[in-house]
C-alpha positions in Angstrom: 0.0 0.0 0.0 1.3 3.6 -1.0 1.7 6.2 1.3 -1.3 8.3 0.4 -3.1 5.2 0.5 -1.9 4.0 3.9 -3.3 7.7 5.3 -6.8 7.2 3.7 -7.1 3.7 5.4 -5.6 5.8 8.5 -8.3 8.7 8.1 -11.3 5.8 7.8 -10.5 3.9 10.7 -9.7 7.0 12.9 -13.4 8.9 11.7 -15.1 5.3 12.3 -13.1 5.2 15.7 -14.5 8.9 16.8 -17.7 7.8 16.1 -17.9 4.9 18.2 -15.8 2.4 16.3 -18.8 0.4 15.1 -17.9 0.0 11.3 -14.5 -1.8 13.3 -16.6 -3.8 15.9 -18.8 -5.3 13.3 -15.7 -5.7 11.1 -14.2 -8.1 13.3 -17.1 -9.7 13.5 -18.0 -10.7 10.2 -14.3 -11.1 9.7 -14.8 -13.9 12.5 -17.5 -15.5 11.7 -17.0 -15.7 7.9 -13.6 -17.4 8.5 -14.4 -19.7 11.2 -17.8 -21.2 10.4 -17.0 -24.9 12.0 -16.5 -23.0 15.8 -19.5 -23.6 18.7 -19.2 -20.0 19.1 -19.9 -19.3 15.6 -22.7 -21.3 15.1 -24.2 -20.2 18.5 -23.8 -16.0 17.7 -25.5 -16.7 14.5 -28.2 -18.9 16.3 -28.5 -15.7 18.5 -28.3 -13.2 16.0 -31.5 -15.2 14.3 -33.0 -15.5 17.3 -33.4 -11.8 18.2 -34.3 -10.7 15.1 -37.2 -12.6 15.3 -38.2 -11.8 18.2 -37.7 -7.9 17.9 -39.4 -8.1 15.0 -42.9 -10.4 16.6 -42.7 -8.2 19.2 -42.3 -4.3 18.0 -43.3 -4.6 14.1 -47.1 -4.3 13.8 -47.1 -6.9 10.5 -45.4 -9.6 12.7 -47.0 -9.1 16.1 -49.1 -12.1 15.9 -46.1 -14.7 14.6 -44.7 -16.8 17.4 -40.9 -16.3 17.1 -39.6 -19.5 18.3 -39.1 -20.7 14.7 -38.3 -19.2 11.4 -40.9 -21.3 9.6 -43.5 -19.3 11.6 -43.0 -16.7 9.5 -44.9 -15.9 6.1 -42.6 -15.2 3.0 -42.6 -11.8 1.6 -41.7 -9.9 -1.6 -41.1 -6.6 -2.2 -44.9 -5.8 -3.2 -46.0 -7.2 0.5 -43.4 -4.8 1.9 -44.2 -1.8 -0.3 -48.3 -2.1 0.4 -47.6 -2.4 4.1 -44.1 -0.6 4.7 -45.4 1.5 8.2 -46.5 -2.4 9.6 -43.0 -3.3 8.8 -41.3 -0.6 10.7 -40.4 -1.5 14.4 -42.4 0.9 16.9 -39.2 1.2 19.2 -37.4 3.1 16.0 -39.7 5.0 14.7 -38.0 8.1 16.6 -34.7 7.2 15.9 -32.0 8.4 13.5 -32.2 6.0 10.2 -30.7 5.9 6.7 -33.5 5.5 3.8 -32.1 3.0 0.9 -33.5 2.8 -2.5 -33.9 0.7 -5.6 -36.3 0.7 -8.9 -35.4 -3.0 -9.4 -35.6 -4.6 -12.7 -39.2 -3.1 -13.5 -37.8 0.3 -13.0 -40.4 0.6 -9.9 -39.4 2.8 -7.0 -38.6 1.0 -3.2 -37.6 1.9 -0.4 -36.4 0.2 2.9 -35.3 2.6 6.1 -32.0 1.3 7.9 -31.3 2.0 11.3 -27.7 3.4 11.9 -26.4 -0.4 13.0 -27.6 -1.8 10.3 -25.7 0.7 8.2 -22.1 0.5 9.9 -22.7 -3.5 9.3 -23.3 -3.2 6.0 -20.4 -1.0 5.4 -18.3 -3.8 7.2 -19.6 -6.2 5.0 -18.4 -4.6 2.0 -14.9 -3.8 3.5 -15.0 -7.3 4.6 -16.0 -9.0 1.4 -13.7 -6.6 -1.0 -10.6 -7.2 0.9 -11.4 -10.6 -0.3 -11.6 -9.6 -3.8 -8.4 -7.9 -3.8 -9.2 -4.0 -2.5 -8.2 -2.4 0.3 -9.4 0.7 1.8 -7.9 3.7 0.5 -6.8 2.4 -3.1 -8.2 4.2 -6.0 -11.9 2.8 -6.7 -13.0 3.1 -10.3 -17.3 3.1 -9.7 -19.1 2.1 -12.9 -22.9 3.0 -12.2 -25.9 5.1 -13.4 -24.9 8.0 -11.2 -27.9 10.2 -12.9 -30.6 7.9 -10.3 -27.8 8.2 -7.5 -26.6 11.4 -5.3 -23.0 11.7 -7.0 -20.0 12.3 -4.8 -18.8 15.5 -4.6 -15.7 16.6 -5.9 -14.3 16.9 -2.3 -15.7 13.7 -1.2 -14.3 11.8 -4.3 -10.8 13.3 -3.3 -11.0 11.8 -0.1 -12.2 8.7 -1.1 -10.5 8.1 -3.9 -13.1 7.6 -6.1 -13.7 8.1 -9.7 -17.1 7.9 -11.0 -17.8 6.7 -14.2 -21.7 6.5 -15.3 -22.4 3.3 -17.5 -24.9 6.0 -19.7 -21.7 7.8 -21.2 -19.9 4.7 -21.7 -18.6 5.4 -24.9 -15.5 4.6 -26.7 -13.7 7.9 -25.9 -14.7 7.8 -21.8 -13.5 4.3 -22.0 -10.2 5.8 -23.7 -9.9 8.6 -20.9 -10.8 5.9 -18.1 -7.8 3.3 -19.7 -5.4 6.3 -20.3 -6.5 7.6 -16.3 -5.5 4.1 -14.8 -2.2 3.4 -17.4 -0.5 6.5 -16.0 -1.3 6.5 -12.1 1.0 4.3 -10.3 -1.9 3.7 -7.7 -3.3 0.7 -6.5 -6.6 0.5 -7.7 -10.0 -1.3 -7.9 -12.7 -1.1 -9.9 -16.6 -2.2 -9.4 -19.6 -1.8 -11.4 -22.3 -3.4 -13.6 -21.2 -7.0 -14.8 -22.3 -5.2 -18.7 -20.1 -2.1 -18.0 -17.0 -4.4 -17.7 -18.1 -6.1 -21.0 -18.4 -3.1 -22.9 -15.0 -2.5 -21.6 -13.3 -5.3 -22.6 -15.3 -5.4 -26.3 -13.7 -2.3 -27.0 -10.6 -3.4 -25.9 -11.0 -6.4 -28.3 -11.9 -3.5 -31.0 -8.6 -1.6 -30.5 -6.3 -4.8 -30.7 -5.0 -3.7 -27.1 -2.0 -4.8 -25.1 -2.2 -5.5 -21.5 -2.8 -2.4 -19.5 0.0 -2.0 -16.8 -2.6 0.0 -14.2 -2.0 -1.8 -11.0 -5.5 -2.9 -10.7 -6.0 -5.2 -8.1 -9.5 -6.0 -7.5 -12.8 -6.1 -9.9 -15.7 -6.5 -9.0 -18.6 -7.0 -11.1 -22.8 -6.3 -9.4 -26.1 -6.6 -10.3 -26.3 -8.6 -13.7 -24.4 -11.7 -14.4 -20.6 -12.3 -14.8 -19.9 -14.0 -18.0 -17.1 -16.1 -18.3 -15.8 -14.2 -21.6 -15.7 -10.6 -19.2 -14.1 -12.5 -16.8 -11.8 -13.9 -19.1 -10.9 -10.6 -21.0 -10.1 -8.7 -17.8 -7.7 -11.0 -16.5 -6.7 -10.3 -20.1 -6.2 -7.0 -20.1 -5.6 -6.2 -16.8 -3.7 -9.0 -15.4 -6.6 -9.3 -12.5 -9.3 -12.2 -11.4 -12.6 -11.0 -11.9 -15.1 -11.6 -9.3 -19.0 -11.5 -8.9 -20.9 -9.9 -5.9 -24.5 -10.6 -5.0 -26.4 -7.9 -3.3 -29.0 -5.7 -3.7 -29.6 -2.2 -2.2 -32.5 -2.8 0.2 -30.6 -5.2 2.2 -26.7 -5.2 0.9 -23.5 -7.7 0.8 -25.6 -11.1 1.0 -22.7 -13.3 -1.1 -19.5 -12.9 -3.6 -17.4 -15.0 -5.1 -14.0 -15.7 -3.6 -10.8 -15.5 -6.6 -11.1 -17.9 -8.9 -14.1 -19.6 -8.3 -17.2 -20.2 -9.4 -19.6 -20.7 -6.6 -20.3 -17.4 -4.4 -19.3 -17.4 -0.7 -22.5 -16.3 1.5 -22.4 -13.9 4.0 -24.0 -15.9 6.7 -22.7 -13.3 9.5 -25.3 -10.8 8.5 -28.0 -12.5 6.3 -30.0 -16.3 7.0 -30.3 -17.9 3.1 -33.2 -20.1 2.3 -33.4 -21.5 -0.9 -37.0 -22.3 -1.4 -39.6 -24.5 -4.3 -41.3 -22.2 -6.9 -44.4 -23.9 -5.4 -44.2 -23.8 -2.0 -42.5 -22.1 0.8 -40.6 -25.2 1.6 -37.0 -25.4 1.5 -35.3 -27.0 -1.5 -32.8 -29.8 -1.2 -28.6 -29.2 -1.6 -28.3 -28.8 -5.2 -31.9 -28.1 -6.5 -32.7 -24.3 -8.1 -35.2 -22.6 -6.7 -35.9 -19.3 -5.0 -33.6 -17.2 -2.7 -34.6 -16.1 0.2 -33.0 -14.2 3.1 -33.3 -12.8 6.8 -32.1 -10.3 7.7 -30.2 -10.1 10.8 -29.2 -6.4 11.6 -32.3 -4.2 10.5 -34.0 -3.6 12.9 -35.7 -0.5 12.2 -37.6 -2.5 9.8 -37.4 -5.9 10.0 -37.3 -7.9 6.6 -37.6 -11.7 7.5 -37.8 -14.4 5.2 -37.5 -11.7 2.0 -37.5 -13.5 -1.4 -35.6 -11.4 -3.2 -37.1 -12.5 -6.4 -33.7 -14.2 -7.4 -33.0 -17.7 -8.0 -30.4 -20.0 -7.4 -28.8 -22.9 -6.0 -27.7 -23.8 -2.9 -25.1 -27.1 -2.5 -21.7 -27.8 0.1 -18.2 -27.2 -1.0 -15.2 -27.8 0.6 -13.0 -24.5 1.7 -9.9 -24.6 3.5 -10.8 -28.2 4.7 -13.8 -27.3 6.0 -17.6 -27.6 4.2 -19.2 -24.9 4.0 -22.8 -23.9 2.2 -22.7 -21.5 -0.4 -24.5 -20.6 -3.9 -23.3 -22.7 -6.8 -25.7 -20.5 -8.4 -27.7 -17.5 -9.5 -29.2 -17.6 -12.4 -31.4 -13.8 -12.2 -34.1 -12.7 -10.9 -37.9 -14.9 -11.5 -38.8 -12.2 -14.5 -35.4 -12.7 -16.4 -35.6 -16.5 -16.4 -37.2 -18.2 -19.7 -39.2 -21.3 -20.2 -38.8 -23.8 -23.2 -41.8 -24.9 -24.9 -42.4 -27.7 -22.7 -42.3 -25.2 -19.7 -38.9 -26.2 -18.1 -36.6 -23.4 -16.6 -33.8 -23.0 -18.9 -30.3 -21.9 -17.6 -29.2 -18.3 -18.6 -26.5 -20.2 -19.7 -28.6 -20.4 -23.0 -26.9 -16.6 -23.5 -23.5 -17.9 -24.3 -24.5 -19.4 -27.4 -24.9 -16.6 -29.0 -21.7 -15.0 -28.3 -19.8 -17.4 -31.1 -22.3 -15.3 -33.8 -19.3 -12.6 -33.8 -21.7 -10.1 -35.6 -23.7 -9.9 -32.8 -22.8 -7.1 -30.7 -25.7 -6.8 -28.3 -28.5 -9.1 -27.4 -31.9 -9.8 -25.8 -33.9 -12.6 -25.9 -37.6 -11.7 -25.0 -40.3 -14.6 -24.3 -43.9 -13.2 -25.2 -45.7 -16.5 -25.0 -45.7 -19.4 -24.3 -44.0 -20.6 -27.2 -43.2 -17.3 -29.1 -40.0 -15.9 -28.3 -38.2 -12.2 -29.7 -34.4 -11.9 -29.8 -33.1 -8.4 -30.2 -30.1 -8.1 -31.5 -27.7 -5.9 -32.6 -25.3 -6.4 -35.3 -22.0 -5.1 -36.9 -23.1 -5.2 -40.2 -26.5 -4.7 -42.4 -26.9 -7.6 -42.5 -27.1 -11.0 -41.0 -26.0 -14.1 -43.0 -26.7 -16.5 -40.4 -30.3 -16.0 -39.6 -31.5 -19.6 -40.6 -29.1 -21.2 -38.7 -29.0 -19.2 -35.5 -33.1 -19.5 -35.8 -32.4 -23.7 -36.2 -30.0 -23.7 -33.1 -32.2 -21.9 -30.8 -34.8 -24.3 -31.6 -33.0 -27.0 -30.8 -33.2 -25.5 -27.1 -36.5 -23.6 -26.9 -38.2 -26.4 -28.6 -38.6 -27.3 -32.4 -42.5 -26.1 -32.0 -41.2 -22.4 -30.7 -41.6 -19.3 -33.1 -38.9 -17.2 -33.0 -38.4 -13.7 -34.9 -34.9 -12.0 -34.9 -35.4 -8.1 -34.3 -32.7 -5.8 -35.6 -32.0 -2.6 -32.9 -29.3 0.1 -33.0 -29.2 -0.5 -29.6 -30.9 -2.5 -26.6 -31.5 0.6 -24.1 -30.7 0.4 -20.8 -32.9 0.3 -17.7 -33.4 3.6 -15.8 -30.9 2.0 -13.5 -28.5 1.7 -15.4 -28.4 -2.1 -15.9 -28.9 -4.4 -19.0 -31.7 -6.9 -19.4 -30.2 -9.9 -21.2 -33.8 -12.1 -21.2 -36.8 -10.6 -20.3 -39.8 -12.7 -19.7 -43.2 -11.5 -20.4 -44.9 -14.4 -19.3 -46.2 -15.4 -15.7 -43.4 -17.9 -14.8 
């Protein structure tokens, strides 16, 4: 670590240490529990942290008050509707005075929500991500490179992006040129750096890179971390390419925050059982699914109090299975596959894997893509291509059948360009039928 790095770490520990020293407590914490899941006393402070959630929450949240918090099956599974057509029941009485941090989201639909954090729940969170980045390769006070929408968030100020050492880029203006200035910004400082963003963002990135015929880009870059939209293995690939660095994932989302990540050069994603409880639960039922089997995520909050979320299906799906980690087996997610509304069915109505997308990166024309199911059995791909034309229309059309189902219509659409979401993020499938 540099010098000025070294003094930002110093400033950010000594302003969390004025303030109580909470971001540090809960660091050591999580730090603990994440790295010794096989101790008694690990398994009994998250049986405790569990236990008092659910019982603050039966006993000072009006939409609880009548669930019996002796077990987590008691409790009914919500969504993010349930929460939004009921947020005051949801807010604990005991914090409704208190000082608390509002968090929002528009999701995938582009539709507003917002969840209210209490100030603990905030310095975990922010120990969480300290946590879980150090594992990706960043330490606090290296440069951060932040790919996002910034137009739907409250941009840093010049000031505070100086003392955090952060550079925003926004994934709307992600054009050839900003990509230019951003490669030519992190060739010629000799700082450590990181970068996190939109999985697409880093794409984009490395596509133009691909474009340009370039060289591998001496930037110290030691950590990337790609959110909100899934990793392919071809990004992952090309930045190790290009910038000499393993790619990770993160799963989170911003009404509840670091839930799991991938550790370096893996597949599978490390959960963050010190602040969340995972369920993995059928489409069909609220029961839990066995080791191995896809189905819907589900978590529990363990450090909002101000308004308990228990037993939040986060409209994501995935699979939950045992690995073995530094000798020991430990649970984690083999796999995410997107949220419900982004997942396609074949004709015969079974789940595909958005695995299906990779098959159409060997069409090299294709530059951007979007497969859309409208029925049951009629399916849209956008796409857009490098040319006027594309030659291969018969056979792409033939492949895809071959997967959807030989009885599914499918029409290729030709775009300029697949828009973004108002948040900033890229729909690769988009399913328009109740799943």
């Amino acid at each position: 670590m540099r010098f000025n790095e070294r003094i930002r770490n110093i400033i950010f520990w000594f302003v969390d240490f004025i303030n109580g020293g909470s971001v540090r407590k809960h660091y050591n914490d999580v730090k603990s529990l994440i790295e010794y899941p096989e101790k008694e006393s690990t398994v009994d402070k998250q049986k405790l942290y569990l236990d008092l959630i659910l019982k603050h929450a039966s006993k000072t949240s009006p939409f609880y008050k009548t669930i019996n918090p002796a077990d987590l099956q008691n409790f009914l599974v919500i969504n993010k509707e349930i929460v939004k057509s009921a947020q005051d029941k949801f807010q604990s009485v005991e914090y409704v005075k208190r000082k608390k941090v509002a968090v929002y989201t528009s999701g995938s639909t582009g539709a507003s929500f917002t969840v209210y954090q209490d100030l603990n729940k905030k310095a975990r969170n922010t120990a969480d991500i300290v946590y879980f980045s150090e594992l990706a390769g960043f330490e606090v006070g290296y440069r951060l490179f932040y790919l996002r929408f910034w137009n739907m968030f409250k941009e840093k100020s010049m000031l505070m992006s100086l003392i955090q050492n952060v550079v925003s880029v926004n994934v709307f203006d992600l054009s050839p040129l900003t990509i230019k200035k951003m490669i030519n910004i992190i060739s010629k400082s000799k700082s450590n750096k990181g970068m996190i963003g939109y999985a697409s963002s880093f794409n984009k990135i490395c596509k133009y890179l691909d474009v340009i015929e370039s060289e591998n880009i001496e930037g110290n870059v030691k950590s990337v971390i790609g959110i909100s939209e899934r990793l392919e293995p071809y990004t992952k690939l090309a930045m190790k390419k290009y910038f000499n660095v393993d790619m990770v994932s993160r799963y989170s989302n911003a009404e509840n925050g670091m839930i799991a990540q991938q550790p370096l050069s893996k597949e599978y994603f490390k959960i963050n059982w010190a602040s969340y409880y995972v369920e993995i639960l059928n489409f069909d039922n609220d029961n839990t699914t066995e080791n191995g089997v896809l189905g819907r995520i589900v978590i529990t909050d363990l450090f909002n109090y101000n308004e308990p979320m228990i037993r939040y299906d986060t409209g994501d799906i995935g699979i939950m299975d045992s690995v073995i980690e530094d000798d020991k087996e430990v649970l984690v997610l083999t796999k995410i596959e997107g949220r419900k509304m982004d997942m396609i069915k074949n004709t015969a109505g079974e789940i595909l894997s958005t695995s299906i997308l990779l098959l159409i990166n060997k069409y090299e024309e294709i530059e951007q893509r979007q497969i859309i199911q409208k029925t049951k059995n009629e399916y849209v791909f956008k796409l857009k291509i490098d040319n006027q034309y594309f030659t291969k229309e018969k056979e792409f059309i033939r492949e895809f059948k071959g997967y959807l189902g030989q009885d599914a219509i499918i029409k290729l659409l030709y775009v300029e360009e697949i828009p973004l979401l108002v948040s900033g993020k890229q729909r690769a499938i988009v399913n328009e039928v109740d799943i």
